[in-house]
Structure formats: structure tokens, C-alpha cells
N, C-alpha and C positions, 0 to 999 in steps of 0.2 A: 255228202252231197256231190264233192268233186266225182267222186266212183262209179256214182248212183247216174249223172249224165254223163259218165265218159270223158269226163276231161281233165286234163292233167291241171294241176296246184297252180301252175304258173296264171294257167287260160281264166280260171276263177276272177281273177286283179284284173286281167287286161280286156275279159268282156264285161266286168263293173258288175259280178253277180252279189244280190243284194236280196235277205229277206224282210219284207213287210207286215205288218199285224194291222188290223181293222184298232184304233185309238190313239191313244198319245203312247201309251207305254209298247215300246219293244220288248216283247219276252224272249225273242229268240236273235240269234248272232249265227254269223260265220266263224270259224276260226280258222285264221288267215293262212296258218304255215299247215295244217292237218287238215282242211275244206268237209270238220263235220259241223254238223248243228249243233251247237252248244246254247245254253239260257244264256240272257244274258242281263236280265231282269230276276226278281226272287217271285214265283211262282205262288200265291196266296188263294188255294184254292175256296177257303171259308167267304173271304173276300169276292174273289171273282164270278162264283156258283151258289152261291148261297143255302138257294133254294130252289137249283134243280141239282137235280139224282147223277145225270151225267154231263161232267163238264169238260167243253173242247175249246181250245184256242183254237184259233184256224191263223195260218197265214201264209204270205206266197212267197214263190221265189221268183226272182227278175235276174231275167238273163239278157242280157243288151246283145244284138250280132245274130244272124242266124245259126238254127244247129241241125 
């Protein structure tokens, strides 16, 4: 993610970049020292798609500061 906007590891922490998921459960994290997207929930696709064919979590990235 840090890569993917250009920014260095450090800028990550200090503009408060933070990913969101639509519900209660967070499935996805930052990881702090390497700024990729890691799970940070255990992904249960039976559970979360049941009974549609293709299943997408959707979720955002917030980046606080202009870029």
C-alpha cells in the first residue's frame, strides 16, 4: 500500500492511514513496519457468500492530509 501511494513507511503512521470494511468485522490491517495489506481477520468464505458464485469484500483506505 505504502508503494502503491508513494509513500514512504514512516508517512503511513503520521497521516493516520487506516483500512475500513462495511460491518463489525475488520478483515483486512495494515502492517506497520512493511505498509502491505495483510488479513487480519480469518476470511470464511462459506460463511460470508454462501450463496452467491462470486464473493468480494470491499473495503477503503483513509488517508488523513492531502496527497
Amino acid at each position: 500500500v505504502a508503494k502503491d501511494l508513494g509513500l514512504q513507511l514512516p508517512a503511513l503512521s503520521d497521516r493516520s492511514v487506516r483500512i475500513v470494511s462495511a460491518g463489525r468485522t475488520q478483515y483486512f490491517a495494515l502492517h506497520g513496519k512493511t505498509g502491505h495489506l495483510v488479513t487480519a481477520e480469518r476470511i470464511d468464505r462459506e460463511q460470508l457468500c454462501e450463496r452467491v458464485q462470486q464473493c468480494v469484500l470491499r473495503c477503503e483506505l483513509i488517508v488523513e492530509g492531502e496527497m
